[in-house]
mmCIF file of the N, C-alpha and C atoms, coordinates in Angstrom:
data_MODEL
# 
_entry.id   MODEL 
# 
loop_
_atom_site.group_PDB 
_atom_site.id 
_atom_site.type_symbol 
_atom_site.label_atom_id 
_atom_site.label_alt_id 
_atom_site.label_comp_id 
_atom_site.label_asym_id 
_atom_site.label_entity_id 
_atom_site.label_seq_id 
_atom_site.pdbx_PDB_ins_code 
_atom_site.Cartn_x 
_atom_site.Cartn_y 
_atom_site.Cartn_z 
_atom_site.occupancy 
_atom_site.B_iso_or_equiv 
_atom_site.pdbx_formal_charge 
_atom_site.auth_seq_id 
_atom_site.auth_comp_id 
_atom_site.auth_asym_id 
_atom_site.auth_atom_id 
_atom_site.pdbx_PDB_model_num 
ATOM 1   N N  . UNK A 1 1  ? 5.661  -11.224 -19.799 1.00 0.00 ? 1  UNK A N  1 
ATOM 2   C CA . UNK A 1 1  ? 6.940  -10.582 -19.559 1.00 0.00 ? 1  UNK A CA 1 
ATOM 3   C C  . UNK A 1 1  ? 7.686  -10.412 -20.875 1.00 0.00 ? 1  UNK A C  1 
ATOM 4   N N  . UNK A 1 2  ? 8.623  -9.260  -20.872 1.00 0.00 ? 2  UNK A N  1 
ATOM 5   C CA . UNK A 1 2  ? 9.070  -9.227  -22.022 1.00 0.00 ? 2  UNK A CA 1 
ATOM 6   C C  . UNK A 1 2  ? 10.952 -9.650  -21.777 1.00 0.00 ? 2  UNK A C  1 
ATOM 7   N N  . UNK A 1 3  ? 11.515 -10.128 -22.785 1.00 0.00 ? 3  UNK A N  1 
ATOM 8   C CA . UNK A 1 3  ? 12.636 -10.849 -22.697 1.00 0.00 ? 3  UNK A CA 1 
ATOM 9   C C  . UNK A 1 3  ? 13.281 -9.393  -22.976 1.00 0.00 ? 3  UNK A C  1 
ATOM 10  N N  . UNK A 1 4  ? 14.146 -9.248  -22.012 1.00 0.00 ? 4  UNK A N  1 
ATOM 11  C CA . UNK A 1 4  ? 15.239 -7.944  -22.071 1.00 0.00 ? 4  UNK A CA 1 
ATOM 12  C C  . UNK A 1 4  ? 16.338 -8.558  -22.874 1.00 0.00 ? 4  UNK A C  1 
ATOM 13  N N  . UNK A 1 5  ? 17.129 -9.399  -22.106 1.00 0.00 ? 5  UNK A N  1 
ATOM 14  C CA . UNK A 1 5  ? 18.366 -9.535  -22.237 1.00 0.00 ? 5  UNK A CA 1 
ATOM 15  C C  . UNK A 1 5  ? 18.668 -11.007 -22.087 1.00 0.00 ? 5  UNK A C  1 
ATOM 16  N N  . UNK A 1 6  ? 20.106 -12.036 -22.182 1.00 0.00 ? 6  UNK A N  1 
ATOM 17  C CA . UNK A 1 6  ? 19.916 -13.213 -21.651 1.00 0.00 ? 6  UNK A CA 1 
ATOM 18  C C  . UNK A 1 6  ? 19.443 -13.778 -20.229 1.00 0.00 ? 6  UNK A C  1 
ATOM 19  N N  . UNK A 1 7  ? 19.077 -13.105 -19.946 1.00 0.00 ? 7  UNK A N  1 
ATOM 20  C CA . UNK A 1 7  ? 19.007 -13.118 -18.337 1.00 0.00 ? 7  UNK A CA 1 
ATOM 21  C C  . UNK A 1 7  ? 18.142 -12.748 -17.586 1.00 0.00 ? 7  UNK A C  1 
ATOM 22  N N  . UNK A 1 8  ? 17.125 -11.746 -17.759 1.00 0.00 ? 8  UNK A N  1 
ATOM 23  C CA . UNK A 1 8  ? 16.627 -10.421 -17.337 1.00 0.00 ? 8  UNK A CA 1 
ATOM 24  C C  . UNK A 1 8  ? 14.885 -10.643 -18.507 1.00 0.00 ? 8  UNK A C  1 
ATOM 25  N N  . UNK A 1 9  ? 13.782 -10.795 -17.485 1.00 0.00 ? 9  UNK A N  1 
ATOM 26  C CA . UNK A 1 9  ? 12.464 -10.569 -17.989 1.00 0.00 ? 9  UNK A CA 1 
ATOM 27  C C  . UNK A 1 9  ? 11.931 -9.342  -17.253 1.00 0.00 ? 9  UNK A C  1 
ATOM 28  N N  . UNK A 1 10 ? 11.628 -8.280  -18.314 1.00 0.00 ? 10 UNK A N  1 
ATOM 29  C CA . UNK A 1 10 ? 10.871 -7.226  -17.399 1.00 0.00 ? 10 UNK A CA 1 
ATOM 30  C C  . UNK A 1 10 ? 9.030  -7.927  -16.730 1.00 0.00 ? 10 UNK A C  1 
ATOM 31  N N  . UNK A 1 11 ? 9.205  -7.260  -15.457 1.00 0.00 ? 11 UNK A N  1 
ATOM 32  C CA . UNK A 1 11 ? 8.417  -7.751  -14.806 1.00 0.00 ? 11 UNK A CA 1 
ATOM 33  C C  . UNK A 1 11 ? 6.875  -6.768  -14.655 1.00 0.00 ? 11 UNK A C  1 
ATOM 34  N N  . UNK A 1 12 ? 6.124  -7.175  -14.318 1.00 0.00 ? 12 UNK A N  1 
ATOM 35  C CA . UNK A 1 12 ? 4.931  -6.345  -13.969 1.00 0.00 ? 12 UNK A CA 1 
ATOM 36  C C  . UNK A 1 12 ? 5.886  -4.923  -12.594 1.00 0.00 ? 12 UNK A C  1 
ATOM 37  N N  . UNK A 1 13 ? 6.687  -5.258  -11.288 1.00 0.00 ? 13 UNK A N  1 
ATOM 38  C CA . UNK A 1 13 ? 7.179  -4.672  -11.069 1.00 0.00 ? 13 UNK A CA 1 
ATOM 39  C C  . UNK A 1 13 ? 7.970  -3.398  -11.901 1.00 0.00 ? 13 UNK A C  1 
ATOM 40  N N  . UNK A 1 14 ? 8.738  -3.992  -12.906 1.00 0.00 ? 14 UNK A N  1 
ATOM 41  C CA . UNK A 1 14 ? 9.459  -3.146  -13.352 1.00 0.00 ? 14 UNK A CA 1 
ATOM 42  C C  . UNK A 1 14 ? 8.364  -2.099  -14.432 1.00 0.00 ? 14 UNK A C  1 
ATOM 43  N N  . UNK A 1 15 ? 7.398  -2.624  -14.522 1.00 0.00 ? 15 UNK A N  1 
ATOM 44  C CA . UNK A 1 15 ? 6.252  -1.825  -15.414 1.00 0.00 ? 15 UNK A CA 1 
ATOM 45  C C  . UNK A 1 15 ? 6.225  -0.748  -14.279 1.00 0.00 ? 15 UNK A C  1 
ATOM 46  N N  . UNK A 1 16 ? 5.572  -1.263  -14.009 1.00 0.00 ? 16 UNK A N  1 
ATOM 47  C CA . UNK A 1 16 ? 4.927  -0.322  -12.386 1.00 0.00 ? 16 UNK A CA 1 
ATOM 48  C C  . UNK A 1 16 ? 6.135  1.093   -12.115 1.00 0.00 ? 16 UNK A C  1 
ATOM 49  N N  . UNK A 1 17 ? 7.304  0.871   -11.773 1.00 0.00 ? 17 UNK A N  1 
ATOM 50  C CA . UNK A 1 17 ? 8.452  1.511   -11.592 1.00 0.00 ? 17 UNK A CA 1 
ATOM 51  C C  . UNK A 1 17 ? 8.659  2.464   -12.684 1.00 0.00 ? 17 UNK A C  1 
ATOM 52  N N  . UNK A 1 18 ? 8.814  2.268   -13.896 1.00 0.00 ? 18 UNK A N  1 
ATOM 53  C CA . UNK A 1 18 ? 8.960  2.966   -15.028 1.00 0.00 ? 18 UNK A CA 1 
ATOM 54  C C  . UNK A 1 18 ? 7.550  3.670   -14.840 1.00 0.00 ? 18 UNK A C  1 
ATOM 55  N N  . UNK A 1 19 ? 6.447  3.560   -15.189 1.00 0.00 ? 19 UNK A N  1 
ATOM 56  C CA . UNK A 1 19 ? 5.023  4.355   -14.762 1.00 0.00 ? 19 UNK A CA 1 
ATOM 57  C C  . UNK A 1 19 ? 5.463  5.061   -13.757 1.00 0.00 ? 19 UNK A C  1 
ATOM 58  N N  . UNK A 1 20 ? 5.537  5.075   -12.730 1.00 0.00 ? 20 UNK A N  1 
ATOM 59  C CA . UNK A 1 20 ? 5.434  6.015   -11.496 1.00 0.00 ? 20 UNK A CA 1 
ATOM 60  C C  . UNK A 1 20 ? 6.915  6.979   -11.468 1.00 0.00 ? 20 UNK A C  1 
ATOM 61  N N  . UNK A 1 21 ? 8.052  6.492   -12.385 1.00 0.00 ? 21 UNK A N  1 
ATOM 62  C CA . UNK A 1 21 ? 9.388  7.256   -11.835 1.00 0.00 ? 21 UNK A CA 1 
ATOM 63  C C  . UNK A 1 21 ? 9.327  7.743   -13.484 1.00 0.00 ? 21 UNK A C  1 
ATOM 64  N N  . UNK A 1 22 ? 8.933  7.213   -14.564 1.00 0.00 ? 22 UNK A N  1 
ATOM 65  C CA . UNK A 1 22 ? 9.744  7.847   -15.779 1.00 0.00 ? 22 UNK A CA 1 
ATOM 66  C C  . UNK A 1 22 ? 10.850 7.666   -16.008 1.00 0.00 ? 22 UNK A C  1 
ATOM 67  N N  . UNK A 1 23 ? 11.225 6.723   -15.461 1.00 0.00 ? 23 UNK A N  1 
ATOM 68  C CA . UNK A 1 23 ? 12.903 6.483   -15.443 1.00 0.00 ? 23 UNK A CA 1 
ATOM 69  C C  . UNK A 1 23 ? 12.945 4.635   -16.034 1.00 0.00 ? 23 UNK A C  1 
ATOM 70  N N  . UNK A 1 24 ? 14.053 4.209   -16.201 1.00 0.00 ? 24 UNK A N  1 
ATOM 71  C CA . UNK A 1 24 ? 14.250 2.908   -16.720 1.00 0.00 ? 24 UNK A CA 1 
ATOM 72  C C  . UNK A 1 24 ? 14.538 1.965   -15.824 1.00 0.00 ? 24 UNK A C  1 
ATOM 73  N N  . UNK A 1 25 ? 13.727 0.530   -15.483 1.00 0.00 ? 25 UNK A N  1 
ATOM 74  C CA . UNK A 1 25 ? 14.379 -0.551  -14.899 1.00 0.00 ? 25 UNK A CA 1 
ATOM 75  C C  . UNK A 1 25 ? 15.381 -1.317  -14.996 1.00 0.00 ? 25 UNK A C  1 
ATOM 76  N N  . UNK A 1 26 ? 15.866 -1.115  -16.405 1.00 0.00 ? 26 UNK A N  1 
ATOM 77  C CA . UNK A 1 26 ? 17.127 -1.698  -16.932 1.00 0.00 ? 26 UNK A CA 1 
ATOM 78  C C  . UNK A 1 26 ? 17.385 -0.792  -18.399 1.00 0.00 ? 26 UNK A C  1 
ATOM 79  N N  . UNK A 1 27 ? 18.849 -1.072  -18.210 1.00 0.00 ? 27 UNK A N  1 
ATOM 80  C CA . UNK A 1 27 ? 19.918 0.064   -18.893 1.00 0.00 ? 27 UNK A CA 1 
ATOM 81  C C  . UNK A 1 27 ? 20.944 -0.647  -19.192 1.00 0.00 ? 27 UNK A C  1 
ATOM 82  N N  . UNK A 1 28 ? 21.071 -1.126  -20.438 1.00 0.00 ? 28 UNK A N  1 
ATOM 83  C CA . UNK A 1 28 ? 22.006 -1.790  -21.338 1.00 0.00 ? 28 UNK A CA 1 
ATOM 84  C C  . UNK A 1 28 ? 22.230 -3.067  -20.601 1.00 0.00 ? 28 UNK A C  1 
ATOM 85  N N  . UNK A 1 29 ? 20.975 -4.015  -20.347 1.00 0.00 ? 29 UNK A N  1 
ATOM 86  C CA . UNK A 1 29 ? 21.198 -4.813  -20.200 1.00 0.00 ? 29 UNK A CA 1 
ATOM 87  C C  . UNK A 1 29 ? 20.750 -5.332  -17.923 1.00 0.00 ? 29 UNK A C  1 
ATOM 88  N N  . UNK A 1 30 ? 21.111 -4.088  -17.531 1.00 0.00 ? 30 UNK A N  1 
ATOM 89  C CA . UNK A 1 30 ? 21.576 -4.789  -16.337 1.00 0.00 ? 30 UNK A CA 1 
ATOM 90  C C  . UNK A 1 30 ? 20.197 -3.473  -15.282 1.00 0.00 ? 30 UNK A C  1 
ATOM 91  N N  . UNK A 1 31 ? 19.988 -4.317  -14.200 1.00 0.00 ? 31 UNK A N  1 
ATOM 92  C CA . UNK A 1 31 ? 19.029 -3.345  -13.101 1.00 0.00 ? 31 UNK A CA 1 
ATOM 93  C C  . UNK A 1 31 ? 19.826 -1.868  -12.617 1.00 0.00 ? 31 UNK A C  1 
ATOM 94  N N  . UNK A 1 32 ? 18.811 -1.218  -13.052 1.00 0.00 ? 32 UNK A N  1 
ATOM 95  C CA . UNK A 1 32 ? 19.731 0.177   -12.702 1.00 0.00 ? 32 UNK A CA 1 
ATOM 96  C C  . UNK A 1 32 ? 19.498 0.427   -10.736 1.00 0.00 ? 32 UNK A C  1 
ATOM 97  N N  . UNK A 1 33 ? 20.456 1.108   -10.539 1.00 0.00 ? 33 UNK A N  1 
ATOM 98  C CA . UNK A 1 33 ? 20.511 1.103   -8.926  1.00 0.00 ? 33 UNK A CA 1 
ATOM 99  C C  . UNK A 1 33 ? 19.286 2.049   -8.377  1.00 0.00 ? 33 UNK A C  1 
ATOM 100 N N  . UNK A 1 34 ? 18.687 2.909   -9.100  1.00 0.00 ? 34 UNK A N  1 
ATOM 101 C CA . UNK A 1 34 ? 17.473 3.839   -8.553  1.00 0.00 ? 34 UNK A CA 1 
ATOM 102 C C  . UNK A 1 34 ? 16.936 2.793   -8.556  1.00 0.00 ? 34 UNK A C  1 
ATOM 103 N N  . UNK A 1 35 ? 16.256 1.575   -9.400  1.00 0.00 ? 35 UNK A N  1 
ATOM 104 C CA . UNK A 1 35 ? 15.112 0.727   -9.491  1.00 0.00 ? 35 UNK A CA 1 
ATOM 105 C C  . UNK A 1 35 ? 15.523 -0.106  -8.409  1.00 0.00 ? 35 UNK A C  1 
ATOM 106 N N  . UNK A 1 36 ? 16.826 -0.447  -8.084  1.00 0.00 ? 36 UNK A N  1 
ATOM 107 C CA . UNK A 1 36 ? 16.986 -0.936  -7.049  1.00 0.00 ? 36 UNK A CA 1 
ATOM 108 C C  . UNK A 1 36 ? 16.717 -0.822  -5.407  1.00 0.00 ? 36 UNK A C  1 
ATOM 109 N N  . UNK A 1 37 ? 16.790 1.034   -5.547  1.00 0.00 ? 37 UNK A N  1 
ATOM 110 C CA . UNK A 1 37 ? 16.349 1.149   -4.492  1.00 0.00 ? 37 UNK A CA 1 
ATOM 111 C C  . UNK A 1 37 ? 15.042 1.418   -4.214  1.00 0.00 ? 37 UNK A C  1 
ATOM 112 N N  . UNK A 1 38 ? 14.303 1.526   -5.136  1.00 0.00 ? 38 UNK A N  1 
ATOM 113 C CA . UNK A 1 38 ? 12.445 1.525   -5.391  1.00 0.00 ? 38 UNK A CA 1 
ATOM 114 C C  . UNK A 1 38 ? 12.090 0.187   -4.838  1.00 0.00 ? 38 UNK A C  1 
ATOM 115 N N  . UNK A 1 39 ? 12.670 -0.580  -4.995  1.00 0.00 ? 39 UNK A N  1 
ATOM 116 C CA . UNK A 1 39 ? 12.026 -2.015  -4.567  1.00 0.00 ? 39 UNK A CA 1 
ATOM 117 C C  . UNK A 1 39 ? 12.476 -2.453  -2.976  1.00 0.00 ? 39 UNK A C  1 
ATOM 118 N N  . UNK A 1 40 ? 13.233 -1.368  -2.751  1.00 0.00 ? 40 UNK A N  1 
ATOM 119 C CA . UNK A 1 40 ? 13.498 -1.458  -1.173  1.00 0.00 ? 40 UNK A CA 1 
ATOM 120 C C  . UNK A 1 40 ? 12.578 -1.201  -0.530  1.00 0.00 ? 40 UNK A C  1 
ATOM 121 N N  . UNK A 1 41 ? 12.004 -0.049  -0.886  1.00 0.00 ? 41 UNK A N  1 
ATOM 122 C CA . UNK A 1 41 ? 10.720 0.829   -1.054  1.00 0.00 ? 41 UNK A CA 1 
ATOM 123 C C  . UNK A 1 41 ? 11.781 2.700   -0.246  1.00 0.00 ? 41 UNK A C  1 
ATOM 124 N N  . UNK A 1 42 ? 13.084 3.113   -1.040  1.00 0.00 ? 42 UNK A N  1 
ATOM 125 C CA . UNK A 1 42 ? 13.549 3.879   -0.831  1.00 0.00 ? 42 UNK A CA 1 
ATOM 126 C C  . UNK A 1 42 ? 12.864 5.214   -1.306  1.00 0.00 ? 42 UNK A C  1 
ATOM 127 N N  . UNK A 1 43 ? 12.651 6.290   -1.363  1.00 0.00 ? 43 UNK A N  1 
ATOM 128 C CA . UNK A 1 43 ? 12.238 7.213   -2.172  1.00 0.00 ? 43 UNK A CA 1 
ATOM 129 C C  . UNK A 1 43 ? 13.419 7.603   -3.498  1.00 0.00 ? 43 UNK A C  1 
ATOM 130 N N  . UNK A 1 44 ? 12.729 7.561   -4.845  1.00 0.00 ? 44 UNK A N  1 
ATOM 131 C CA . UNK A 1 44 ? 13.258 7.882   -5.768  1.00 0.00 ? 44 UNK A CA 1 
ATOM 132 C C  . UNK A 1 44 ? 12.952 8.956   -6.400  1.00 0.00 ? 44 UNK A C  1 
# 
C-alpha cells in the first residue's frame, strides 16, 4: 500500500477503481465521493 496522507493507505481497491474509472480515489488528501459510490457498487 502506498501512504497517501496521515491517515489514508491507497488500497488494492482503490488501484482497481482508478484502472477501470480513470478518475482518482483520493483528492487532496480525502476519498472522493464518485469512489465512494463505486464501492457501493453504484455506476460511475
Amino acid at each position: 500500500m502506498i501512504n497517501i496522507s496521515n491517515n489514508i493507505e491507497k488500497t488494492p481497491e482503490m488501484e482497481k477503481y482508478e484502472e477501470e474509472t480513470g478518475k482518482k480515489a483520493i483528492w487532496r488528501g480525502i476519498l472522493t465521493e464518485s469512489y465512494k459510490r463505486w464501492l457501493k457498487g453504484e455506476k460511475v
